[in-house]
Backbone as CSV, one residue per row, in Angstrom:
resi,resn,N_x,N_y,N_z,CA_x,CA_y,CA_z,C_x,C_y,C_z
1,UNK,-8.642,-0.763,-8.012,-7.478,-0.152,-7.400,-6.233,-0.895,-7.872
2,UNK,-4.892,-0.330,-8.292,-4.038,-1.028,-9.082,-2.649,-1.074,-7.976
3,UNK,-3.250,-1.027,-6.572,-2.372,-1.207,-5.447,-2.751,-2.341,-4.485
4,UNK,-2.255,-3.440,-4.215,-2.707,-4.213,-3.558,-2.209,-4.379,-2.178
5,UNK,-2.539,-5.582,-1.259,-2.168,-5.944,-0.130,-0.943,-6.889,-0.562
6,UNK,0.116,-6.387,0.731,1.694,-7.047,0.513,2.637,-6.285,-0.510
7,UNK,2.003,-5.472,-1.671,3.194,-4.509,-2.585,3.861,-3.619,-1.911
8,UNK,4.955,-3.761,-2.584,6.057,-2.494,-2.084,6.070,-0.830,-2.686
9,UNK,5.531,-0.022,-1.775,4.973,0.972,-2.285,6.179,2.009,-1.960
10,UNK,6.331,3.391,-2.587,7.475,4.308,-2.593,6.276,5.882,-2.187
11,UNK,6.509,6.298,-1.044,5.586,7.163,-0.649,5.866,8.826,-1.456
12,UNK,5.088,9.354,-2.369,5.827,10.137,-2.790,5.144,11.770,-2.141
13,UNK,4.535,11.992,-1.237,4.166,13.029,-0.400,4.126,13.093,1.245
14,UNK,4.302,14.101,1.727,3.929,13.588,3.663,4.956,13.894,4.189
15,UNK,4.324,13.666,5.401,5.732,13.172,6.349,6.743,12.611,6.321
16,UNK,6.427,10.867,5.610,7.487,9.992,5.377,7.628,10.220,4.060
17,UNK,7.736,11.198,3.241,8.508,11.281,1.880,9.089,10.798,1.287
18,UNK,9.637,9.521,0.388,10.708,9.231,0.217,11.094,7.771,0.605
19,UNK,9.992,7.342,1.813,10.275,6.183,2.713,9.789,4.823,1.681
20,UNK,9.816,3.759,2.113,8.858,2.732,1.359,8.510,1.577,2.150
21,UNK,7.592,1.005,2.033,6.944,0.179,2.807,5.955,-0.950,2.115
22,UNK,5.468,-1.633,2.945,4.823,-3.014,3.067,3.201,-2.476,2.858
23,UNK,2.402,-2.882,1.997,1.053,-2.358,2.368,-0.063,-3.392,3.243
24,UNK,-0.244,-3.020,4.116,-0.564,-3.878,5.490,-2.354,-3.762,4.919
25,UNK,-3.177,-3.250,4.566,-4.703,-2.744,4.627,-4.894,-2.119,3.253
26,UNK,-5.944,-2.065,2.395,-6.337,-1.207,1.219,-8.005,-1.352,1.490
27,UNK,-8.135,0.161,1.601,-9.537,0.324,1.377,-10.068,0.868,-0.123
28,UNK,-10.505,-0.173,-0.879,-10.713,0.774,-2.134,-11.520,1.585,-2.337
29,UNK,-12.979,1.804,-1.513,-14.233,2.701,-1.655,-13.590,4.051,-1.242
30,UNK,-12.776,4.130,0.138,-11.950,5.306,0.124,-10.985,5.800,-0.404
31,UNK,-10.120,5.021,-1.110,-9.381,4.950,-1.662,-7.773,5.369,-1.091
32,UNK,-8.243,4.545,-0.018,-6.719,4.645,0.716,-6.385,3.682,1.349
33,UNK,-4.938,3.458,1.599,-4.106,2.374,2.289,-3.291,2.811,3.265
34,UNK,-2.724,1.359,4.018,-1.680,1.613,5.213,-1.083,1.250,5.151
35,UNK,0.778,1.093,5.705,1.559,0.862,5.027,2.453,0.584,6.367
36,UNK,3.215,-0.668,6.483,3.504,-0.930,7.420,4.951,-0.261,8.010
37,UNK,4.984,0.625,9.326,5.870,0.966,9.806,6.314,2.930,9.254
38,UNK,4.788,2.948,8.127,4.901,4.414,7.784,3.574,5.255,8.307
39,UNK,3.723,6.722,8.522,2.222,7.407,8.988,2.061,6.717,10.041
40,UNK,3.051,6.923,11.215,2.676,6.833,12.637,1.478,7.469,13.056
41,UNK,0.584,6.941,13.637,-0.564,7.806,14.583,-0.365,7.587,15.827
42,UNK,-0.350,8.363,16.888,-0.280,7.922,18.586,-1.921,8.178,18.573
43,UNK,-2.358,7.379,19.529,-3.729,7.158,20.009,-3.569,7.429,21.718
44,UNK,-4.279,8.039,22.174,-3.662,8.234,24.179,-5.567,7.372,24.638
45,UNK,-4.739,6.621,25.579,-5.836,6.201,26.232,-5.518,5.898,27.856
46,UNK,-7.333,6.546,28.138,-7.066,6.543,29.657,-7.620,4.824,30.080
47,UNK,-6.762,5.249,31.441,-6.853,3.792,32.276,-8.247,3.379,32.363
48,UNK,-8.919,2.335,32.443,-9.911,1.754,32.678,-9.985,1.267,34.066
49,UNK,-9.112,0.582,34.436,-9.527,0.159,36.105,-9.075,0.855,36.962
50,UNK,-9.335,1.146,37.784,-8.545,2.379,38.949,-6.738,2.325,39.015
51,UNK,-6.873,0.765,39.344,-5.073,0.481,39.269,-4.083,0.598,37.944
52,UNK,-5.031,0.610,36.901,-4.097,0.584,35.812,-3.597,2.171,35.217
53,UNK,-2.590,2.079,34.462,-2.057,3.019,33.950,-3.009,3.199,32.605
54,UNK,-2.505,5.257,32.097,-2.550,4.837,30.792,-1.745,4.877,29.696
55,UNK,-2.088,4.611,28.740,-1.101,4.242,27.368,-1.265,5.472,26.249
56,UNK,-0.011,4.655,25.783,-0.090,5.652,24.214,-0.297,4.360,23.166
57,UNK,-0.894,4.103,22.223,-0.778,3.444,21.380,-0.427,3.587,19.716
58,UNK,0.281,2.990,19.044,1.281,3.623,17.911,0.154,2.739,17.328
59,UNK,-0.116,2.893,15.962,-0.964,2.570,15.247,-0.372,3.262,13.375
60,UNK,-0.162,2.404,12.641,0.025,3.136,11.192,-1.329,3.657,10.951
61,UNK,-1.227,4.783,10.304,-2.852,5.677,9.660,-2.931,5.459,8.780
62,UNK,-3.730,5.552,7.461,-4.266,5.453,6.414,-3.930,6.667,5.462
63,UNK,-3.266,6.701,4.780,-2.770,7.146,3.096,-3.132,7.170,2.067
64,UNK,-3.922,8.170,1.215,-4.039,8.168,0.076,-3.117,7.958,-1.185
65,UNK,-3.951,6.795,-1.698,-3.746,6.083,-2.715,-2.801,6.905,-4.235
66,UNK,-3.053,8.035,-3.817,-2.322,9.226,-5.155,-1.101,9.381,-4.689
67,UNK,-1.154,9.411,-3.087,0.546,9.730,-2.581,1.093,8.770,-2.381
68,UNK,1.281,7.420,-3.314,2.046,6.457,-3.451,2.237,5.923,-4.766
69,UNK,3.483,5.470,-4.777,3.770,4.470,-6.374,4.262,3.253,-5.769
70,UNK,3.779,2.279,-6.975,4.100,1.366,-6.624,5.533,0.360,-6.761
71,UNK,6.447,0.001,-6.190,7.527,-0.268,-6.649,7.483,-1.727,-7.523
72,UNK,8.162,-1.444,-8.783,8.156,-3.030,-9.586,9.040,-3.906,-8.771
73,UNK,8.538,-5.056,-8.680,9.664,-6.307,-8.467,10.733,-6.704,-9.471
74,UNK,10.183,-6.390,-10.302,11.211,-7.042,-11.438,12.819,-6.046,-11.216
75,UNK,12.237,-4.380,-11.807,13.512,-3.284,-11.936,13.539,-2.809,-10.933
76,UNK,12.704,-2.793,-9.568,13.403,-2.310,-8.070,12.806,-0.709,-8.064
77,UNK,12.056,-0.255,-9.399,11.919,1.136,-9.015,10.460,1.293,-9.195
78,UNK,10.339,2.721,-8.532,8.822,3.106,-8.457,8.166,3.371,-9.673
79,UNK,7.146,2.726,-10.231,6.389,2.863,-11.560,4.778,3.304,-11.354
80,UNK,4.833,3.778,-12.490,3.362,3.428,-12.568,2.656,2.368,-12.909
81,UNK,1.330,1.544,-13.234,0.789,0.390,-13.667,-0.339,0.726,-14.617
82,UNK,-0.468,-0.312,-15.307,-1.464,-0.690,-16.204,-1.765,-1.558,-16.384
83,UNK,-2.711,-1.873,-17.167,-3.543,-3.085,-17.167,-3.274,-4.079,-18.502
84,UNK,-2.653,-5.384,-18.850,-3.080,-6.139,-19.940,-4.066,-7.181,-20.176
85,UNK,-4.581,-7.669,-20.523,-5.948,-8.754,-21.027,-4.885,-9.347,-21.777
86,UNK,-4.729,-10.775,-21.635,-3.792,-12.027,-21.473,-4.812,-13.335,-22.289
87,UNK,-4.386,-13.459,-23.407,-5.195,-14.166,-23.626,-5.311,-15.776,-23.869
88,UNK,-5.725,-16.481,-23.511,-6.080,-17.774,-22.585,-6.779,-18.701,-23.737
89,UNK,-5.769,-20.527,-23.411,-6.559,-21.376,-24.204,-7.859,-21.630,-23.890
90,UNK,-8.740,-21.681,-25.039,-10.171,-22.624,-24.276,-11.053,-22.188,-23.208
91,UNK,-10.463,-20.689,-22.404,-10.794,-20.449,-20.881,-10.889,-18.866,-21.415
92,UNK,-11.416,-17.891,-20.288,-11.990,-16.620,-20.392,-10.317,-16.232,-20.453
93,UNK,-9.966,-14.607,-20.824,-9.288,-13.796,-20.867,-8.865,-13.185,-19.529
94,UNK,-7.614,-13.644,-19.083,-7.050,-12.885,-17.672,-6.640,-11.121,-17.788
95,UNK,-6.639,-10.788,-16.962,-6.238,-9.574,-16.872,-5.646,-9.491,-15.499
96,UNK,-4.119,-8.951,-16.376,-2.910,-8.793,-15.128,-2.574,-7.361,-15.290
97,UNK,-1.984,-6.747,-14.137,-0.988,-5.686,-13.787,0.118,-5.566,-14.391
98,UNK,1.024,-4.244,-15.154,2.159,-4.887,-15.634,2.610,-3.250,-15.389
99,UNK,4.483,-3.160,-15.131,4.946,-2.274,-14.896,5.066,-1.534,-15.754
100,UNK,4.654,0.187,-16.207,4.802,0.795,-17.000,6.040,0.940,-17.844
101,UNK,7.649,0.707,-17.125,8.417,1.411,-16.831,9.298,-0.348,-17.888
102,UNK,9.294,-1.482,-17.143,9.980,-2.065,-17.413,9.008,-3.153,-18.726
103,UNK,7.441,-3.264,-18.312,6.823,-4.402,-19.240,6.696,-5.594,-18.276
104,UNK,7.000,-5.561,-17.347,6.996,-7.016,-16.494,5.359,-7.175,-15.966
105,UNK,5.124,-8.330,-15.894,3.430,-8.411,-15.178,4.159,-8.904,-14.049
106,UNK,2.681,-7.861,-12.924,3.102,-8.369,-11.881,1.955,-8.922,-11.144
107,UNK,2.356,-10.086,-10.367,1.256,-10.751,-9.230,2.274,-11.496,-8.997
């Protein structure tokens, strides 16, 4: 998955259209993430003890991974990513993330 936990993502379908956010969770087998403060879910739950009330609980939902780009750090805008193999003294071959758009690796 070429979206990680903590990137700044640019939502480009939905509800929040347009918005951008923090990525809080990535599930890669599903291939979706959550994104902090976007894709509100209310959850309603009833009281448990006789005296208590009940609640609503706000919770971010989970987003597919296609309806987001990821924003570069370097140029500030939403790109796509790819992959380079970095190659290393004496030691195995790294492979980093790098912004389509500008060339910058990112981690």
């Amino acid at each position: 998955m070429k979206i990680k936990k903590n990137d700044k993502v640019l939502i480009l379908s939905g509800k929040d259209k347009g918005k951008s956010g923090k990525v809080l969770q990535v599930m890669p087998k599903q291939n979706r993430l959550s994104i902090e403060g976007l894709n509100i879910l209310i959850k309603h739950l009833r009281p448990q003890k006789e005296n208590e009330k009940g609640q609503r609980v706000e919770f971010p939902g989970f987003i597919n991974t296609s309806n987001v780009a990821l924003i570069c750090p370097e140029c500030e805008k939403p790109s796509r990513i790819g992959y380079k193999t970095v190659k290393r003294d004496n030691k195995k071959d790294k492979k980093h993330r790098y912004c389509r758009r500008c060339q910058a690796i990112i981690e």
